[in-house]
Structure formats: structure tokens, C-alpha cells
C-alpha positions as CSV (number, residue, x, y, z in Angstrom):
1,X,0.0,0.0,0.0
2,X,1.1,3.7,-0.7
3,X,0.1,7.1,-0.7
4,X,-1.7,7.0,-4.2
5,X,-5.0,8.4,-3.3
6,X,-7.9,6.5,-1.5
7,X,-10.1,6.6,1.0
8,X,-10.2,7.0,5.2
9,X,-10.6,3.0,5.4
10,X,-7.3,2.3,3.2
11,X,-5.5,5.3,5.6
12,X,-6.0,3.3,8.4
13,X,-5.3,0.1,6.9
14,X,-1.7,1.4,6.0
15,X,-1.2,3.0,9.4
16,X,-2.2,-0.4,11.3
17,X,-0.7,-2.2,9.1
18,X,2.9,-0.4,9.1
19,X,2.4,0.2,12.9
20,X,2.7,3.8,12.4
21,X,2.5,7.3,10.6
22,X,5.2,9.6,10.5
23,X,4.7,13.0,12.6
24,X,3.9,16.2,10.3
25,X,7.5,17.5,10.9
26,X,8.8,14.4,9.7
27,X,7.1,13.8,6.5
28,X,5.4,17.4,5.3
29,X,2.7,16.9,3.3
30,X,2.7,16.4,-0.7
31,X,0.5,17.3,-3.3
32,X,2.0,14.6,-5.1
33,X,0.6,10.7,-5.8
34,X,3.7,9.1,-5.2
35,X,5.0,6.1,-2.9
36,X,5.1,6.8,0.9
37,X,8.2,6.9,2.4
38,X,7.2,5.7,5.9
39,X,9.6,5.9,8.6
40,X,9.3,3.9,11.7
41,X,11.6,6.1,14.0
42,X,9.3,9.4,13.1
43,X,5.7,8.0,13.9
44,X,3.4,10.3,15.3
45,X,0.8,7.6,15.8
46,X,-0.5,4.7,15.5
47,X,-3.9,3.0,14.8
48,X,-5.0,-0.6,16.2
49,X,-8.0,-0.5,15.0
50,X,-11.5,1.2,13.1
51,X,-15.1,0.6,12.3
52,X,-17.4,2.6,10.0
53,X,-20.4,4.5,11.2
54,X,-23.9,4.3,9.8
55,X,-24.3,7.4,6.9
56,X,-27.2,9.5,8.2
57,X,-27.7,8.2,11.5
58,X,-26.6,11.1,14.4
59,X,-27.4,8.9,17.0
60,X,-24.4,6.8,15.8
61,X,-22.2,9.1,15.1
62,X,-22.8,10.9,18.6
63,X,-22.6,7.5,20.2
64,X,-19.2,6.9,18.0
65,X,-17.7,10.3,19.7
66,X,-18.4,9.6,23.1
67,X,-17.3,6.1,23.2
68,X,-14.6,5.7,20.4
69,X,-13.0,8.5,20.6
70,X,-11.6,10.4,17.2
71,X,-13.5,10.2,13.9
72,X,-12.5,11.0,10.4
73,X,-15.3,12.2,8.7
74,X,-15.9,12.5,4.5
75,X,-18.2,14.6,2.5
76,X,-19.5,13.3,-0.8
77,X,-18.8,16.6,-3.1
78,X,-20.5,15.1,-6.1
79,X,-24.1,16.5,-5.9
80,X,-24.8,20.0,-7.7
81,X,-26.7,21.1,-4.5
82,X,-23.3,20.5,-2.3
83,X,-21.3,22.2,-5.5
84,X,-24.2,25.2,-5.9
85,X,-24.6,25.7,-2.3
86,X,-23.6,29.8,-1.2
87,X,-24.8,29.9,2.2
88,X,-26.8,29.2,5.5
């Protein structure tokens, strides 16, 4: 696995997987959609483990927060309201 692009799911995979991800002073990020160059004496932190959350369900998602702990959340851009929207 690499840096090429993906999703949340295949971020955490790597991290698990590789026991790590490099701190932010380490490894700047890069606009780029090249190989990672993971280092195991720079990580910043680590990841045992992730689940998915229901889409559209707030109960979960509080639930999620105050038992879980941190969670990565994604927006799908793709419909013309989310591109047309101005305000409110």
C-alpha cells in the first residue's frame, strides 16, 4: 500500500498495518501521488483499529464520539446542491 489516493478506510489500513504514521514535521505533506516513504523512527501515531459509522444516523455518530473516541469524517462533493450551495 502507498500514498496514491484513496479513502479514510485504506488510511487506516496502511497506518495499522505499518504500525505507524510519520509525525507532520517528519514527513510534510505532498500534493504529489507518489509512494510513501514511511519511517518507523518518526511516527506520530498509531492506529489498532476502526469501524465505519452508519451514513445518516446522528445517534451513531454521537454514540461513536463519546465512546470511540476520534473520527474521520468525508463529504460526498458530487451532488450539484453541495457544488451550488452559497450559504446558511
Amino acid at each position: 500500500m502507498g500514498c496514491i489516493g484513496g479513502e479514510a478506510d485504506q488510511a487506516f489500513q496502511y497506518i495499522k498495518y505499518n504500525g505507524g504514521i510519520d509525525t507532520e514535521d517528519s514527513y510534510p505533506y505532498e500534493s504529489d501521488d507518489n509512494r510513501c516513504r514511511f519511517n518507523a523512527t518518526t511516527v506520530g501515531a498509531t492506529v489498532t483499529g476502526f469501524t465505519d459509522i452508519q451514513s445518516k444516523n446522528e445517534s451513531a455518530l454521537q454514540e461513536a464520539v463519546a465512546s470511540i473516541g476520534p473520527i474521520s469524517v468525508a463529504i460526498d462533493s458530487s451532488h450539484t446542491s453541495f457544488q451550488l450551495y452559497k450559504q446558511g
